[in-house]
C-alpha positions, 0 to 999 in steps of 0.5 A: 545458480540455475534458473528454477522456472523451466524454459518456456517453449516457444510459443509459450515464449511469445505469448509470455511477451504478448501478456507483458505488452498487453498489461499497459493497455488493459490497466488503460482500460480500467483507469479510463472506466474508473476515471469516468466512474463506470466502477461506481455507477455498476455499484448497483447492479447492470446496466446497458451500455447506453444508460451508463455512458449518458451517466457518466458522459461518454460516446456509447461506442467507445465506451463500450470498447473499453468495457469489453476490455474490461470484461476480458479481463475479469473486471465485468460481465455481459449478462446480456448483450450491450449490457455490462456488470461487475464481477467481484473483482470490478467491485473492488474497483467501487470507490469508498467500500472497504479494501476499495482498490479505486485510488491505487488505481487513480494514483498508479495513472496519475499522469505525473507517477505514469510518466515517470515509468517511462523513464526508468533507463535515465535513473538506472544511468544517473541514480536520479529518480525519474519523477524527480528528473521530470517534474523538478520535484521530489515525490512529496513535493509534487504532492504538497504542491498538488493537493487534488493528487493527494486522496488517491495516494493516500487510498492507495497506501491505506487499500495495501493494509486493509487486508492485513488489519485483521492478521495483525488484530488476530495475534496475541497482545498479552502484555502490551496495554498502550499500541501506537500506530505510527505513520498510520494512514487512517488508522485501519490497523490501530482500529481492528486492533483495538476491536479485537483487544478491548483492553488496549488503549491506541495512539495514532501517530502522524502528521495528518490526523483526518483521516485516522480521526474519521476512522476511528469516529466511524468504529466508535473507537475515539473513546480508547485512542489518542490522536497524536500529531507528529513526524516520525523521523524527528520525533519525539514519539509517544510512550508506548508498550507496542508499536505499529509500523505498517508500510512504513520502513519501505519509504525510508533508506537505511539511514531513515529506518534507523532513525524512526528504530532509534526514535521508537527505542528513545521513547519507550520506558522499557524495551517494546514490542514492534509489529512491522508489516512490510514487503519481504521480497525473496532472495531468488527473483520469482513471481511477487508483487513487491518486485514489481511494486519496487520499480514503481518506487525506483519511479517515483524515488519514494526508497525501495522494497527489501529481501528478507535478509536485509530487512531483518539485518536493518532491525539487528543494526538497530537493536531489535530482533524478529522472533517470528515472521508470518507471510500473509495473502497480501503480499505483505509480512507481517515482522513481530520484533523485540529489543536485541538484549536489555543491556543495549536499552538506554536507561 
């Protein structure tokens, strides 16, 4: 099959291969400001480069060479000479607010996730993920033995769905009374869900419930959602009318997607509703963050993105069938699915 994209012209050519070497520099730039709590300190508004760099500890000249990579990027601008503020998308980089990009940016430096990206051809020669060759653990393990690494990645996780919170809390839920979250980071889904469907009553289900608690407490929610504490792939679930597994399925292999499925399907008293929200990656390579965000995986070992086509066979092969898939702008797809037939459902 031919290449759809035309061929660059030469200097187009050279300049493509400038931009890929230039990305490592530019996210080093960025992750050194956010280490230092540049993003944070801009919060408020300008700030010269003298006053920010006594705040944050830095040598004023240096620092304002990363600033100035920052602001060629789109990340600051300079109102005034020596004099530094955040463009829209610098505020995205402040940690805490809502859809905060912050800790995939700390959790993409982590220097342990960083290093494993440069050992991408040893995986590719022995299957071993790099993270696991390099660090001697398997990617939760690295984190369960270092827990201080653990908010980052756990921010970076929940900054994926807060965007598609409101896709999903804006489909229709005629029918379901009970929706359980499962594996859901702080619960943001379950929230906008709820908030939008006052009718609904909400399960958050996972092993760590901190986080889905103090969401759930922040929105006033606590009243209409039960906090239940559990592993996905051992089960038992809750009995529930919907589920909803975001960013979920991607974690896991074949085998281990057909065993959450399974699970989903043995603790239903009748065939359920799934809402999935997951990467689709297209059948043909072209631009789209899930191609990248699966190298990553391919990094750390933490399973692999999917095209379309064998995300829905996954669910086939588990007895479910989509009856609609909605793209969205956050690179994710948002897979409504239903049991195959009534017959195949264990009585």
């Amino acid at each position: 099959m031919s290449d759809p994209r035309p061929s660059p012209a030469p200097g187009d050519a050279h300049a493509m291969v400038w931009d890929l070497l230039r990305g490592p520099w530019q996210f080093a730039a960025a992750l050194a400001l956010a280490q230092l709590g540049c993003f944070e300190l801009l919060a408020t508004g300008p700030l010269p480069v003298a006053s920010l760099a006594s705040q944050c500890g830095a040598d004023p000249d240096l620092l304002e060479r990363l600033l100035r990579c920052a602001a060629s990027i789109g990340l600051l601008i300079q109102p005034t000479p020596r004099s530094y503020a955040l463009t829209r998308a610098g505020r995205m980089l402040i940690p805490g607010v809502p859809g905060s990009m912050h800790g995939a940016v700390l959790a993409t430096g982590e220097p342990a996730a960083w290093q494993a990206l440069t050992g991408l051809a040893d995986t590719a020669r022995t299957g071993e993920p790099a993270f696991t060759a390099q660090q001697e653990y398997v990617f939760h393990g690295y984190l369960a033995a270092h827990p201080a690494s653990i908010p980052a990645f756990r921010d970076f996780e929940a900054s994926r769905l807060a965007g598609i919170a409101g896709e999903i809390a804006r489909l229709d839920f005629t029918g379901s009374t009970v929706v359980a979250d499962i594996g859901g980071v702080d619960a943001t889904i379950l929230a906008a869900v709820l908030a939008a469907h006052p009718d609904l009553h909400g399960i958050s289900f996972n092993r760590d419930l901190g986080r889905a608690r103090d969401h759930l407490t922040r929105a006033a929610l606590t009243g209409r959602a039960e906090l239940v504490a559990g592993d996905f792939l051992d089960g038992p679930l809750p009995p529930a009318s919907t589920y909803l597994l975001a960013s979920v399925l991607n974690g896991h292999d074949d085998a281990g997607a057909r065993v959450i499925l399974g699970n989903i399907r043995a603790a239903a008293a009748s065939g359920p509703r799934l809402i999935l929200a997951d990467i689709l990656l297209p059948g043909q390579p072209t631009p789209h963050i899930g191609y990248d965000l699966d190298v990553q995986m391919m990094a750390l070992g933490t399973s692999q993105e999917r095209t379309r086509d064998t995300y829905l066979a996954l669910l086939r092969d588990a007895g479910f069938h989509s009856t609609e898939v909605i793209g969205t702008p956050y690179g994710l797809s948002i897979i409504d699915a239903q049991p195959t037939t009534a017959a195949a459902w264990p009585a």
